[in-house]
C-alpha positions in Angstrom: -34.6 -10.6 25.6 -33.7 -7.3 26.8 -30.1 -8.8 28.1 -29.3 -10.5 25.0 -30.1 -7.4 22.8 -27.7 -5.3 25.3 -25.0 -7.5 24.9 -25.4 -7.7 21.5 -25.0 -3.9 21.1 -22.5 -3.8 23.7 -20.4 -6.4 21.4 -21.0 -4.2 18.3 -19.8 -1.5 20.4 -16.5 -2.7 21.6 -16.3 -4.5 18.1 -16.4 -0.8 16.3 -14.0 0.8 18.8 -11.2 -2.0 18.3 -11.5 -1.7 15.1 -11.3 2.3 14.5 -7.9 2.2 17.1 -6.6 0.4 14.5 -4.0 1.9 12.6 -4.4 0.8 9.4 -7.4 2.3 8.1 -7.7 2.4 4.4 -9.8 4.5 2.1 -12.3 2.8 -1.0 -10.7 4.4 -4.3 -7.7 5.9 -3.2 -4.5 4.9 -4.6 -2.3 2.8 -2.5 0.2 -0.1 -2.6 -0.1 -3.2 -0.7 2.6 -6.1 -0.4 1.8 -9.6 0.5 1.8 -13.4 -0.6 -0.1 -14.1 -4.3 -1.7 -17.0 -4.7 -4.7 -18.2 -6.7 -5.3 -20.1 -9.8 -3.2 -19.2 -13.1 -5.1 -21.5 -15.6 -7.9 -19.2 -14.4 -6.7 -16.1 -13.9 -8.0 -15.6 -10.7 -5.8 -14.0 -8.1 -5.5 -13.1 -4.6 -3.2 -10.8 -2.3 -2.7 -12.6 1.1 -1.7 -9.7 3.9 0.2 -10.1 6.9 -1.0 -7.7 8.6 -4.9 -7.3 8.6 -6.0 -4.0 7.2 -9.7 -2.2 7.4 -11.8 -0.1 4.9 -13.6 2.4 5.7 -17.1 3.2 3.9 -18.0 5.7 2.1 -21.8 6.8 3.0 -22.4 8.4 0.1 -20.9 5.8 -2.6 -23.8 2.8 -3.9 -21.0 0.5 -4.2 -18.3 0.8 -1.3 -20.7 1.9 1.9 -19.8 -0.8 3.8 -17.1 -0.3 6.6 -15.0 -3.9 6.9 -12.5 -4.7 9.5 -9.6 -7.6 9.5 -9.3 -8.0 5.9 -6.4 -10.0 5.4 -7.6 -11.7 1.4 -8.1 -9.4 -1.2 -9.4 -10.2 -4.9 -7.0 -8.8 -7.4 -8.4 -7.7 -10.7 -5.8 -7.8 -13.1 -5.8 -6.5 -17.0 -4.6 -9.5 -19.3 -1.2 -7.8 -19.9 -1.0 -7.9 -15.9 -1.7 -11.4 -15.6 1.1 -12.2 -18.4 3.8 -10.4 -16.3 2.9 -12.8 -13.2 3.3 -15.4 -15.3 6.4 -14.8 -17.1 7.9 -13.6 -13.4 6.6 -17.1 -12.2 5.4 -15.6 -9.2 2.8 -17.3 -7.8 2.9 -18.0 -3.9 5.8 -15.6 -3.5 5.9 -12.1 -2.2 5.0 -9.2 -4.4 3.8 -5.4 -4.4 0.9 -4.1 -6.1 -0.6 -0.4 -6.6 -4.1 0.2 -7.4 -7.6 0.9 -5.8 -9.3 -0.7 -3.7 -13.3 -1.7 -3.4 -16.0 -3.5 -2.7 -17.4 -6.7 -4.1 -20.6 -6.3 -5.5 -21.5 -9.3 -7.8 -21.5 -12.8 -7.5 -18.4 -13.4 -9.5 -16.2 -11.5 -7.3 -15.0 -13.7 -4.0 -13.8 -11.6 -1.1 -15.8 -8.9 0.6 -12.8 -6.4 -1.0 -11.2 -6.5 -4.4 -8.5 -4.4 -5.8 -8.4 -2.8 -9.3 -4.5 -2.9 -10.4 -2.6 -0.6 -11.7 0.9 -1.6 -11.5 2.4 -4.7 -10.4 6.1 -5.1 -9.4 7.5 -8.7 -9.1 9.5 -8.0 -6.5 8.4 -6.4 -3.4 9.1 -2.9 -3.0 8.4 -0.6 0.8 5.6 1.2 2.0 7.8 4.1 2.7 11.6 5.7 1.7 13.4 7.5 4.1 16.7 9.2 3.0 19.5 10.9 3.7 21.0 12.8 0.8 22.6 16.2 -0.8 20.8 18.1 -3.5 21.6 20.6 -5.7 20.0 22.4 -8.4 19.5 20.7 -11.7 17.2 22.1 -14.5 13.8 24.0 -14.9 10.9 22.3 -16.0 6.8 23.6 -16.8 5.8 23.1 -13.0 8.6 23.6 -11.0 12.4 22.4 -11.0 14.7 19.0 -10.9 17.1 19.2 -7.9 20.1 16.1 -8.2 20.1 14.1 -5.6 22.9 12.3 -3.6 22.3 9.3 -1.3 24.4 8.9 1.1 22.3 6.9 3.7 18.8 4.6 3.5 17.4 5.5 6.8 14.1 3.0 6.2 13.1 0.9 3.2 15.0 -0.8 -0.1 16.8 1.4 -2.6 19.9 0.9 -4.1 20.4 4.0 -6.5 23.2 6.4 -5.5 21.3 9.4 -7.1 18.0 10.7 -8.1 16.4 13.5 -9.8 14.0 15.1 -7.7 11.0 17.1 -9.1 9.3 19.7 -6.9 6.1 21.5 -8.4 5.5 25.3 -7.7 2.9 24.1 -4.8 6.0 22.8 -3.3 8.2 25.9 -3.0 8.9 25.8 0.9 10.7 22.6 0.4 12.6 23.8 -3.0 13.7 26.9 -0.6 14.5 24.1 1.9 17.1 22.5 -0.8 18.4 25.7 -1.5 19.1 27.2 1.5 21.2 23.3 1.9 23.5 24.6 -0.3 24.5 21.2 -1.5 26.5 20.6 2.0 24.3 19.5 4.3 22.5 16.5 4.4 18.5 16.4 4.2 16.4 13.3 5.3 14.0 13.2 3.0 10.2 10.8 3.2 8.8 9.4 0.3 5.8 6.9 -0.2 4.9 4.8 -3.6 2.6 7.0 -5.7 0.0 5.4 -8.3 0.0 6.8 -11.5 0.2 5.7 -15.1 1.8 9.2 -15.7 5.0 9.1 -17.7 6.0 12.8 -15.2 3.2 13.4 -12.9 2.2 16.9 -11.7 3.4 15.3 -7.8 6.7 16.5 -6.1 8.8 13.5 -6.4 10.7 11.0 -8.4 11.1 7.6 -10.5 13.4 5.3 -9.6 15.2 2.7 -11.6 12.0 0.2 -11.7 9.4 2.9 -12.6 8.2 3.0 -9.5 7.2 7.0 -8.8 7.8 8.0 -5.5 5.9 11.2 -3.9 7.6 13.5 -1.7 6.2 13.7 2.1 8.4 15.8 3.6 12.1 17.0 4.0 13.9 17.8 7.1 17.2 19.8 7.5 20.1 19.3 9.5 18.7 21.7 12.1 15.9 19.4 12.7 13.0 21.6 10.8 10.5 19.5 9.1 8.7 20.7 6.0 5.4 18.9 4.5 4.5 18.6 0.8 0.9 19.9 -0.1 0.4 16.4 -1.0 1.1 15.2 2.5 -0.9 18.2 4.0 -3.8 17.8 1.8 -4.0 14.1 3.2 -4.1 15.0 6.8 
């Protein structure tokens, strides 16, 4: 008896380690986007987001609902609003590839069948990246109530889709080492600059970024110049 309950913990063990090396780690009710295969049933609205890469959630001790740590979830429940559910259908997107932004948590009735669910809060037919990474020259735009609009030239995608030639950037007052970091580019040289989808059903969010041609807001994460130095947003720092 003694054997089989050490093996048992020993399994747990090695089970809980594994799992915490991996990399994708998520957090219950924090705004993310996830892309992978929808399928499900149309007639009854009941849809699913099929990764291809496994992802885990980490508990919360403190929250009733999602206190349960889950590794390898690869099928995830998506609870869409009917206005959601219309714009799959129209887009005739069932069993194809698609992003979706929202929060994730735990099932906790019957009615709901996967261990994780996702509360949606935008959908976008065709899949979008995780991350932007671009190489551009900015100059000074306009002044708005929280900061200022820097224009935005693209002259290279390092990582991810985007096919706009120019954005307008908006960097709050928290922000101000990386509006110094524009300035001092003085529109010549090139700065790479990292952005990751942002959830928000803000028209112009308070969040040092932009959105692009598909409404899709992207948040800053940092900028780096052409002599290499790397600035975070507070967004990105508040995160670590």
């Amino acid at each position: 008896m003694k054997k089989i309950i050490f093996l048992a913990l020993l399994f747990s063990w090695c089970f809980y380690n594994q799992a915490s090396a991996n990399p994708n780690w998520l957090a219950y009710n924090k705004a993310i986007t996830l892309t992978g295969r929808l399928t499900g049933e149309a007639n009854l609205g009941t849809y699913f987001l099929l990764l291809e890469n496994a992802v885990n959630l980490k508990g919360t001790p403190t929250d009733p609902i999602n206190n349960i740590s889950e590794p390898a979830i690869q099928k995830i429940q998506l609870v869409f609003s009917a206005d959601q559910i219309e714009t799959v259908k129209r887009h005739n997107r069932l069993n194809t590839e698609i992003s979706v932004a929202g929060y994730l948590f735990h099932a906790h009735t019957k009615r709901q069948l996967t261990k994780i669910l996702m509360q949606i809060k935008n959908i976008f037919p065709e899949p979008i990246s995780s991350s932007l990474k671009l190489l551009v020259n900015a100059k000074f735009s306009i002044p708005h109530n929280w900061g200022n609009a820097y224009r935005c030239q693209v002259k290279k995608v390092a990582s991810g889709n985007f096919a706009q030639k120019e954005f307008l950037l908006n960097i709050g007052i928290a922000d101000e080492p990386l509006a110094q970091m524009v300035k001092a580019s003085n529109e010549q040289n090139e700065l790479t600059m990292e952005f990751e989808p942002y959830v928000t059903t803000d028209s112009f969010p308070c969040i040092s970024g932009f959105r692009d041609n598909q409404n899709i807001y992207w948040a800053i994460k940092s900028i780096t110049n052409s002599a290499k130095n790397r600035i975070e947003s507070a967004r990105e720092k508040s995160l670590h």
